[in-house]
N, C-alpha and C positions, 0 to 999 in steps of 0.2 A: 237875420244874422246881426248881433249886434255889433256895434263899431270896432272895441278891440281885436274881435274875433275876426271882422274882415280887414284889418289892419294885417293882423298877421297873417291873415291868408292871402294876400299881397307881398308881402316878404317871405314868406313860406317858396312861393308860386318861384319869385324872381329868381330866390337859391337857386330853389330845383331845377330852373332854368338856365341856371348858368352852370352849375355842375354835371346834372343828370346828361343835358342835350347833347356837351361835349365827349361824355365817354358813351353815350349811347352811338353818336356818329361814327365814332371812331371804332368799336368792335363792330358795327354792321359793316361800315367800309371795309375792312378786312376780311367780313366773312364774302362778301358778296365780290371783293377782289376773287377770293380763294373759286370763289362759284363759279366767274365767270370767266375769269384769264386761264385755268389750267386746260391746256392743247394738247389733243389725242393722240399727236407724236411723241412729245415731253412723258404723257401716260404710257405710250406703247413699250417704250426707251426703260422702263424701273427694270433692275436689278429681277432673277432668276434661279433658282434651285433648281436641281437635275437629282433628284436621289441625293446620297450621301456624300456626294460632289462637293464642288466650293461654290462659290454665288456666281454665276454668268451675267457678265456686264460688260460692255464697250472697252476693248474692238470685239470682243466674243459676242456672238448673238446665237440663240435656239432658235430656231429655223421655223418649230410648229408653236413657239408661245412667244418671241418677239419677229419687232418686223427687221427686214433686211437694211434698215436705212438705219438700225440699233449699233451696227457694227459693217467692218468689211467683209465682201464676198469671200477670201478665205478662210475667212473664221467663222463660219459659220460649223456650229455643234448640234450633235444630232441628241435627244434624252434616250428615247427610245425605254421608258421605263425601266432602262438599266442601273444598276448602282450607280454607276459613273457617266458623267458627260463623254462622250464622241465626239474625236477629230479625225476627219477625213483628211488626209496628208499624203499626196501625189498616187491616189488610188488604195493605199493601207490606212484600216483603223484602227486608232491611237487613241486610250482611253487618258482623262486629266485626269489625276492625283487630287494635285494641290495646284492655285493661282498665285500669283505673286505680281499685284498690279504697280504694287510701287516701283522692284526690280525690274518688271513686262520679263518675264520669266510662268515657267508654269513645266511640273512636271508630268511627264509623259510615258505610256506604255503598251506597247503593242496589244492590240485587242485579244489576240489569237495566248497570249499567258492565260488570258482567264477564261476563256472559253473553249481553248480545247486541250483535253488531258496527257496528248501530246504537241504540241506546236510546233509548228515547223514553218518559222517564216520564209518565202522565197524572194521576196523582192529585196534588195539596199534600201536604206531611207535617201530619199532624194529630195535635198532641200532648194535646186533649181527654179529662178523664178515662182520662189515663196518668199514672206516675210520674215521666214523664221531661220535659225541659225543655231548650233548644237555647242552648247554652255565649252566652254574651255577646260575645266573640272571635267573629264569623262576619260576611259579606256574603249578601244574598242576588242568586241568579243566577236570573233568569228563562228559561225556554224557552219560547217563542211561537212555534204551530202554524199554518199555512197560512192567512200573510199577505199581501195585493195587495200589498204594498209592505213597504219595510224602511228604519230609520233612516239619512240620511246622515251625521252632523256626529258621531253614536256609533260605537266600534267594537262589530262583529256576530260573533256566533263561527256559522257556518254550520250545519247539519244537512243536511247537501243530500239523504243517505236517505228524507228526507220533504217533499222539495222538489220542484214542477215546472217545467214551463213556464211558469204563469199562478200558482202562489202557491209562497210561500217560508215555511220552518222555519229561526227560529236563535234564538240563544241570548244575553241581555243583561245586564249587572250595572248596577243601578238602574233598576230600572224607573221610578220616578217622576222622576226627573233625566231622563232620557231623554222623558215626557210633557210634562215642563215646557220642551224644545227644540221642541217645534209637532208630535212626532210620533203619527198616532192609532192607538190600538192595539183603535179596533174595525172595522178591516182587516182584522184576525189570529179567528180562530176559536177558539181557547183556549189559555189561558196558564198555565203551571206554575213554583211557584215550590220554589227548592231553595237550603239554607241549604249555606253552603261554608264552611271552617275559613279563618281569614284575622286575626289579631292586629295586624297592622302594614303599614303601607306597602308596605313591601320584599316582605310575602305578596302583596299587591293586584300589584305589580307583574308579579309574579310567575305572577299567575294570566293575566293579559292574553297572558301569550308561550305558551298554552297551547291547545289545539283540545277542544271543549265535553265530549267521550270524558274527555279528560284531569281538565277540571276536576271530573266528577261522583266520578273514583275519586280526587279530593284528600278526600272526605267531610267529616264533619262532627262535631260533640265534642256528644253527649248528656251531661247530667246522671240522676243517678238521686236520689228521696227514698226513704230503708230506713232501718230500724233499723241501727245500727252491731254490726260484728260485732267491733270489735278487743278487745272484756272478754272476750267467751263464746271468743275465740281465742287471747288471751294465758290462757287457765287450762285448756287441753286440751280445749275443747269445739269442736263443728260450730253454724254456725248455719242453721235452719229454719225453719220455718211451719206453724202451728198453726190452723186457720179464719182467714189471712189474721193472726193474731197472732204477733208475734217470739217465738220460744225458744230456747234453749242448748243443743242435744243433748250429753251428757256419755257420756263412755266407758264407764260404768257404769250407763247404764240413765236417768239423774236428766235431768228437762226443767227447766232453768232460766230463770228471768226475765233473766238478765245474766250469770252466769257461772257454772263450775261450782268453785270455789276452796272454796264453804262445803258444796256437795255430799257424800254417804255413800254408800256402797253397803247396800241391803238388807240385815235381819238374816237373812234366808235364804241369802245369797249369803254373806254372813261367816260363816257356820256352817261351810255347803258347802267356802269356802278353809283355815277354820282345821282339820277334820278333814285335807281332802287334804294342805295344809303339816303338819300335823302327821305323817302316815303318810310322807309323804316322803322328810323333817325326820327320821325315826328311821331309817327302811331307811339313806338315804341317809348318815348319820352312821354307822352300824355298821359301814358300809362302810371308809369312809375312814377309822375308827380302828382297823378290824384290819390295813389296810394303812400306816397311821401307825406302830402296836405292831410290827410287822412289821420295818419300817426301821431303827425306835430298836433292839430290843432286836437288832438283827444289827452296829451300829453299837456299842453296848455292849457285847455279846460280843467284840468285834474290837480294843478298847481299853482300855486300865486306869484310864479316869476312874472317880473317886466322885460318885457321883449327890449335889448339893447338898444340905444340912442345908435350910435353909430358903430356901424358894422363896413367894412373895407375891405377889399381885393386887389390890391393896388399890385399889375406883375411888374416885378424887377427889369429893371432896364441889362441890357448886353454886358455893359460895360460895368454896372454892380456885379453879375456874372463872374465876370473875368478878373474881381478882387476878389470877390469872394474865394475862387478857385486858388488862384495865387497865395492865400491867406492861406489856405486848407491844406496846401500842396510844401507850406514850411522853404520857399525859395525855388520850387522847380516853375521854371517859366511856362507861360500857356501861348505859344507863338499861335499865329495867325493860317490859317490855310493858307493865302496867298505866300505868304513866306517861304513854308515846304514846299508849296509845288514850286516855287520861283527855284528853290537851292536845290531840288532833284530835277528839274529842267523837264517840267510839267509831267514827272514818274515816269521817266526817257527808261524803256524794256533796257535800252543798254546797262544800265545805271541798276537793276537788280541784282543782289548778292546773295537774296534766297528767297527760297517761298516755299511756306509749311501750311500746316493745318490754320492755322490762326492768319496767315495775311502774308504779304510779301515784305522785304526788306530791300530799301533804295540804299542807295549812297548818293548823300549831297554835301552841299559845302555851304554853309552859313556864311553872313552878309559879314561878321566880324572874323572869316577866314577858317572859323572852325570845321574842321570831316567831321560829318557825322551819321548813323543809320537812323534811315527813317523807318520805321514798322506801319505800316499802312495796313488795319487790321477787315478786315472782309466784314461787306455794310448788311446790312436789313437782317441781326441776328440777336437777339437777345443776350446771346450765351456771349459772343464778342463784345456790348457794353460792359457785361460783366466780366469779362478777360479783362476789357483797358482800365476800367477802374481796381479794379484787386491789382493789375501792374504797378498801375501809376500810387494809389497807396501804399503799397511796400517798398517800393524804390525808393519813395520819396523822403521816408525816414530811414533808409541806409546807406551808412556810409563804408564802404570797406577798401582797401587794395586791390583785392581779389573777386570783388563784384564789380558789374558792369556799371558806368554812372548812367543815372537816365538824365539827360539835360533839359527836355520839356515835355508838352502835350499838346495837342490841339483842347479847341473845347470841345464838350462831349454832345453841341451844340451843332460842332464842323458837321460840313460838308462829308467828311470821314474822320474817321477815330484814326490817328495817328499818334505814334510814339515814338522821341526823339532822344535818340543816346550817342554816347562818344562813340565814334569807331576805330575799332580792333583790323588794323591792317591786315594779318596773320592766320585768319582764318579759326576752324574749329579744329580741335584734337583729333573729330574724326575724320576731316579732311589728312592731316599727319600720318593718321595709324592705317587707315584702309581704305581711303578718299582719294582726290585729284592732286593732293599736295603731298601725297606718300614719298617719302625718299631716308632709307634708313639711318645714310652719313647722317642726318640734320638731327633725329631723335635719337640719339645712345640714352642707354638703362640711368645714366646720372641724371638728366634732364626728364625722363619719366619719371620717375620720382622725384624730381621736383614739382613735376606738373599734381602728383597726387599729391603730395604735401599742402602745396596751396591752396588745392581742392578742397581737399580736408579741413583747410584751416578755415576756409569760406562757409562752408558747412555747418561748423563748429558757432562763426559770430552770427550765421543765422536760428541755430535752433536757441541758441541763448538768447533772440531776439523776440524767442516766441513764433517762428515763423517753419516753418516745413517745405521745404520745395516742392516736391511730387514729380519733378522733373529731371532728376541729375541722369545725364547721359553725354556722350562724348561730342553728339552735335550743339550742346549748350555750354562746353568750355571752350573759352575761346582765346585765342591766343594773339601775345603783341608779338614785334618785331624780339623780342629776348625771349623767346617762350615763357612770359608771366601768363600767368591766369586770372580770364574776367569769368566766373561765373554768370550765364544770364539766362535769359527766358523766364521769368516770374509770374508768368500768365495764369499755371496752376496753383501758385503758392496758397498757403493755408496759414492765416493766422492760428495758434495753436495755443488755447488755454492752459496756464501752468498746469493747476488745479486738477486735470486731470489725463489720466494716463493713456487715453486714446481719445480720436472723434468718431463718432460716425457717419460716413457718408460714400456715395458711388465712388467705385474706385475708378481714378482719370489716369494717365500715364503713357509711357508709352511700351509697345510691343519688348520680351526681351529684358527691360528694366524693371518691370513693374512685379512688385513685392508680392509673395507667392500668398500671404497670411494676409495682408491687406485685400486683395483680389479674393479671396474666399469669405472672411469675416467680416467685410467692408469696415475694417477698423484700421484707420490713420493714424501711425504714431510716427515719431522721429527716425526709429527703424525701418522705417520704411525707403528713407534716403539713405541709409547706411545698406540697404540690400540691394541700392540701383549702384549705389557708389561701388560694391564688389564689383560687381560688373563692370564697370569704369577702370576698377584697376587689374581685370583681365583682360581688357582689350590695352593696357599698354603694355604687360605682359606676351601676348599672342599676338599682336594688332590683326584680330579678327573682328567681324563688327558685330552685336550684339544680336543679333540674328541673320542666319544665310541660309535662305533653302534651297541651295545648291550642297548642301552639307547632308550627313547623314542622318534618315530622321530624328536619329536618338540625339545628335549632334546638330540641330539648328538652331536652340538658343547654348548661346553660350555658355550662361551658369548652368544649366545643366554636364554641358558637355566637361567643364571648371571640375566639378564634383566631383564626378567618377575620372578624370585623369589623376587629380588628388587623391581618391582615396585608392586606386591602382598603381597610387606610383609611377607614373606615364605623364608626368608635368612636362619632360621634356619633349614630347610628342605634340605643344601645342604653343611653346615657347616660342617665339619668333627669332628665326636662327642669326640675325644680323645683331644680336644680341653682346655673340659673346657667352653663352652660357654651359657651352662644352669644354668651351678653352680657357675663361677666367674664373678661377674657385672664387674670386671676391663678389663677380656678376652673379656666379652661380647661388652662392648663399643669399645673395641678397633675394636676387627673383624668387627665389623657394620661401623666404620669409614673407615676401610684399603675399607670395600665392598663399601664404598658410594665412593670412590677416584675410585675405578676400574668402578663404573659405569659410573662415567665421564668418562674415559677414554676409554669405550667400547660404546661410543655414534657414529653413521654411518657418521653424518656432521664431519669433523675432526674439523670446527672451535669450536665446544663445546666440545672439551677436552684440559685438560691443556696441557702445555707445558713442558717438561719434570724436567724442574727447578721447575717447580712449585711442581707437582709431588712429586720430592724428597722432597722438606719444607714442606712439608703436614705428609709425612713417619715420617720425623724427630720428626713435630710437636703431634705427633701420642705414638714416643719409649721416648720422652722425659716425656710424660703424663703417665709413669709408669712399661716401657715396653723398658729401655734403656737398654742393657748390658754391657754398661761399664759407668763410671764418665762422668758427662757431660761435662768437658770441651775435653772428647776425642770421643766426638760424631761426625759425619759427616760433614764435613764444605759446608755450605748453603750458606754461604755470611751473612750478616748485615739485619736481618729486621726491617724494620720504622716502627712503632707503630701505624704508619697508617696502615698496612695491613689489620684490618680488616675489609675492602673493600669487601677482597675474599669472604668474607663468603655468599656472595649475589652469589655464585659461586660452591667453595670449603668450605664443613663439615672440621668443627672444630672439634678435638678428642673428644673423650666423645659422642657424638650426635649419633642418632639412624637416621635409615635410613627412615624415612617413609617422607621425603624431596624432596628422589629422584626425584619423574616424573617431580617435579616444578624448582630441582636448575638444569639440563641442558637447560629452557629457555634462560638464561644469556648467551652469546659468552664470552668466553675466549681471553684474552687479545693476541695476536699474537704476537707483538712487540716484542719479545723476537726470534721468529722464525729465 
């Protein structure tokens, strides 16, 4: 070999040494983590399908495909190759619907609806020493067996399968209304009583146009009490049962009280991985550097470059780091771990304000006196770096009224990705409208339309920012002591290229909110926030929450249910009655106008809804028509409108106007240009 040649293959070797070994250790370490740390309780514990069921998970467990320790002994579901999952409940079975883990709700229906072509349940449900509890939304429907006689002045839903000659079976909703009309009901030989799902009128009506088969497979919305699973789930664990006590199954073997976040694996187990990564780690490096040396020096023989004088890898100190970041960040400060945990009083459980998909929220109090929330985002996740950095880039260059300030970061370097903003004493809107903070004196119709106006207007100096939320829902407005508006949670935001009219990628969001067009075409545009925002502005309309499946199927997301009230004419069937809007024609007109802008805005074409400018001059045009709370010259700045605008109206409801326009003004496309 002659000299340059093994020069370079000296420096060749050394590279390959410093780069290859590093990333070679570091994906065997993790495969051979993955090999060796996952525990056959953690595996037993995955998630379950029953037929066309919902997914069976903790506290639910299947009996023949997870283990008993998956969930508690009452809940335990039978498959039985059935459509649906089995619930045994005080000797009767009860087939699941639908689950609802975040509610701990799940709807339920007697087995004997769908298996036999007459039913005839005999027992009451008996929810005694269970965990479960029959939703507050219900009627109950009586069955009464082989009766001399039957009510006249009530309607009777028949059973005639168990009906003769000489006595009759049928079926009543109120039983005690119905005794209080002179009828006796010790005629009848026995009586069974059965809770039916029914929220509203319009259910009740609903159930009457029905035959008693019908009403029994309407079921009914159990409660569950269990420990919560969403800590031990947001940090890679299963949750189980332990002698009837909660635990956190962890991937690694570890049984946790709540999570497994501060969890380790064995020192046996880390011996075990760091010998195999290391044996690996060396094969598998030798490899790639004879075939690296291999490349380089056939590349170097083939060319008359001079191998560089000096060559340097000099890593950046901490403390270059944390100017750099500061420089990058435009003035948002990069506090210290020790700091946050010192100002949330080492993330004291009392001192949480919330906890979602992305991490929990503390309140602390900075060393200069400042409240502030701390977002503590859930570690060892890839998709969560990229949450705090896309947060901490877009906050960082906004500044609004109506957004939330972010005040620093940790580095991305901490112990944990933390994110540090001003705090909103006041809570969120949906706390206000269907939460803990509900109280109607506090929110009258003037003050909701304020909250949407400055919704809108935050809206508004984001999409001109270039930016798209992906997020607007009623738990991200958040409110001070005067009901202003902080928009926040920017974790999904999406930088958004002028230059073009959509992006493409998976649609994120949340349940309920999430754009019907976006979600099918996986195309992101600004309308997209304008179809979470309708919905935003029917829950301060209704202060319903933007899903309930205690509601009637067709009625568990809200825009939906928005829709066909609108175009039936039946807005006032979903109004929220502390409103005002039977008794004041100026409330009345208004909320008919806010609900005609939110049905444009909840139309599935995104081209037929406005665009979010628009939107806001419609709100304005709406608080200015009598329902302003402050002087108008210190109302919201719209910009300048021409006196031409009334264009829109072949489009966009003028204040004042009732809605019965709807089904005909989303014909018209909405002007884009502005997109």
């Amino acid at each position: 070999m002659d000299p340059p040649t093994f020069f370079f293959f000296l420096f060749t070797y050394k590279r390959c040494l410093h780069e290859r070994f590093i990333v070679s250790i570091f994906y065997f370490t993790l495969l051979s983590t993955r090999t060796l740390s996952l525990d056959p309780k953690f595996e037993a514990c995955e998630p379950k399908s029953c037929g066309n069921g919902p997914i069976i998970t903790y506290p639910f467990y299947l009996y023949d495909k997870q283990e008993p320790f998956c969930g508690y002994p009452n809940f335990e579901i039978a498959c039985n190759d059935s459509e649906f999952p089995v619930l045994s409940i005080s000797g009767e079975e009860y087939i699941i619907r639908t689950i609802s883990y975040t509610s701990q709700s799940f709807l339920a229906v007697n087995s004997l609806a769908y298996q036999d072509p007459c039913p005839r349940p005999l027992h009451n449900l008996t929810l005694h020493r269970t965990p479960f509890s029959v939703s507050p939304s219900h009627v109950n429907f009586t069955l009464a067996y082989d009766c001399v006689e039957k009510p006249e002045k009530v309607a009777t839903f028949p059973v005639d399968c168990a009906s003769n000659n000489t006595h009759r079976s049928f079926g009543i909703f109120r039983r005690e209304y119905v005794a209080q009309e002179g009828f006796s009901f010790g005629s009848c030989q026995k009586f069974v009583d059965i809770p039916v799902a029914a929220d509203s009128e319009s259910d009740a009506n609903r159930l009457m146009k029905m035959s008693y088969v019908e009403i029994l497979k309407t079921g009914f919305v159990l409660n569950w009490t269990a420990h919560s699973c969403l800590r031990c789930k947001n940090s890679g664990g299963r949750c189980g049962s332990d002698k009837q006590e909660f635990i956190c199954l962890c991937p690694n073997g570890q049984k946790a009280h709540s999570s497994c976040k501060n969890g380790g694996i064995n020192w046996k187990v880390k011996i075990c991985i760091g010998v195999v990564a290391g044996f690996a780690g060396i094969s598998a490096t030798s490899a790639a550097c004879y075939f690296y040396y291999r490349r380089k020096i056939r590349r170097y023989r083939t060319s008359s470059v001079l191998l560089p004088k000096n060559i340097t890898s000099e890593p950046s100190s901490k403390n270059s780091d944390m100017e750099k970041a500061e420089e990058l960040l435009a003035g948002v400060r990069v506090f210290t771990y020790e700091e946050l945990e010192e100002a949330t009083n080492n993330f004291d459980p009392s001192k949480e304000l919330g906890d979602g998909g992305f991490g929990t929220v503390y309140y602390g109090q900075l060393k200069d006196g400042r409240s502030v929330a701390v977002k503590r985002l859930y570690e060892n996740n890839y998709k969560r770096v990229e949450q705090f950095r896309n947060e901490v880039e877009i906050l960082a260059r906004l500044r609004h009224p109506n957004l939330v300030t972010l005040f620093g970061c940790s580095s991305k370097h901490s112990r944990d990705l933390l994110l540090v903003y001003e705090f909103i004493p006041n809570g969120t809107l949906a706390d206000h409208l269907h939460g803990p903070r509900a109280n109607p004196s506090a929110l009258p119709w003037s003050t909701r339309l304020k909250i949407a106006a400055e919704t809108a207007n935050a809206l508004k100096y984001l999409h001109a920012s270039e930016i798209i939320h992906r997020d607007v829902k009623s738990n991200n407005i958040l409110l001070d002591r005067n009901f202003n508006v902080k928009v926040a949670d920017f974790g999904l935001s999406r930088l958004f290229p002028m230059d073009r009219t959509h992006v493409s990628t998976s649609p994120q969001g949340t349940p309920g909110y999430l754009d019907p067009d976006y979600h099918q075409c996986y195309q992101l545009t600004s309308k997209s926030d304008v179809f979470s925002f309708g919905v935003v502005l029917m829950e301060l309309i209704s202060s319903m929450p933007a899903v309930d499946i205690t509601r009637h199927r067709h009625e568990i997301n809200l825009s939906k249910m928005a829709i066909v009230k609108i175009q039936s004419h039946s807005l006032h069937e979903m109004v929220d009655s502390t409103l005002g809007f039977e008794t004041d024609a100026k409330v009345r007109d208004s909320v008919s106008s806010v609900a005609e802008l939110a049905f444009q805005c909840l139309q599935s074409d995104k081209d037929l809804r406005p665009d979010i400018s628009q939107v806001l001059e419609t709100l304005t045009r709406i608080r200015n028509d009598g329902f302003d709370l402050e002087r108008a010259d210190e109302i919201i700045d719209v910009g300048v409108a021409n006196d031409d605008d009334d264009d829109d109206g072949a489009v966009m409801m003028k204040s004042g106007q009732l809605v019965t326009s709807s089904p005909n003004t989303v014909m018209v496309k909405w002007d884009s240009s502005k997109e």
